[in-house]
N, C-alpha and C positions, 0 to 999 in steps of 0.2 A: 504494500500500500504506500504512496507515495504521498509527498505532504500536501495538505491543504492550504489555502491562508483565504480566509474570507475576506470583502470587500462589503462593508456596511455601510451606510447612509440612506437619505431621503431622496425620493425618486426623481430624476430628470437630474443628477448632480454628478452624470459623470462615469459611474461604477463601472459600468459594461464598455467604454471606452478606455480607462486603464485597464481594466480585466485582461481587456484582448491585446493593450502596449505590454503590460509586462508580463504576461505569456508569450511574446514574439521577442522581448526583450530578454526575458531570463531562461529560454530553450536552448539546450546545449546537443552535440550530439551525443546520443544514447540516453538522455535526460529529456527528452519532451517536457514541453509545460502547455497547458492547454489551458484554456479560459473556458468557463462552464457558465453559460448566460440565465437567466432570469425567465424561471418558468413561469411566474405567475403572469409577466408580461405577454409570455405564447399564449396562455391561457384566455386573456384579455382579446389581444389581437385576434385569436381566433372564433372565440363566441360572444366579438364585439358589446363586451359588458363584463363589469365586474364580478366575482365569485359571491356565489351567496355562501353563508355559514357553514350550513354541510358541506360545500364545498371544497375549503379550506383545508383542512387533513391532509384530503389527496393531494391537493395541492404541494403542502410542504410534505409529504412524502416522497413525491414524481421530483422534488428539487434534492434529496438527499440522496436520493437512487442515483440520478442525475452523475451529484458528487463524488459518489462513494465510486461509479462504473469508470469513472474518467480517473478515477487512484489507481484502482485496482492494480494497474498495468508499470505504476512506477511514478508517473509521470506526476510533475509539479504542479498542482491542481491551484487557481485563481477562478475562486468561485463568486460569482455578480452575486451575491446576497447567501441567505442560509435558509434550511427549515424554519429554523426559528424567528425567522422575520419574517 
């Protein structure tokens, strides 16, 4: 499992544009570093509305999955947000 480092704040301030600089900045070879984006956002975009309550769960579940699938493998994980946000 390769390490994580989260990327916290309030929305539209950036997160997912450093995410993806310093996973292209800090990728070495045999060291991947991948940026892992903001699923609540796909969520969003995609059923043009925000989640309702029950929703949520899944939500930060599919974004830990997300995380943890892009570790797995080694690789330097910069994650746009957490389950727990």
């Amino acid at each position: 499992m390769g390490p994580i480092i989260a990327i916290l704040g309030a929305e539209s301030t950036g997160k997912t544009r450093l995410a993806q600089s310093l996973a292209a900045a800090l990728s070495r070879p045999g060291r991947p570093a991948v940026a892992v984006g903001e699923y609540l956002r796909e969520f969003c975009d995609h059923h043009g509305r925000t989640p309702r309550p029950d929703e949520q769960a899944g939500i930060a579940s599919e974004q830990g999955r997300r995380i943890e699938a892009a570790a797995r493998d080694g690789a330097l994980v910069l994650a746009d947000t957490t389950p727990l946000m």
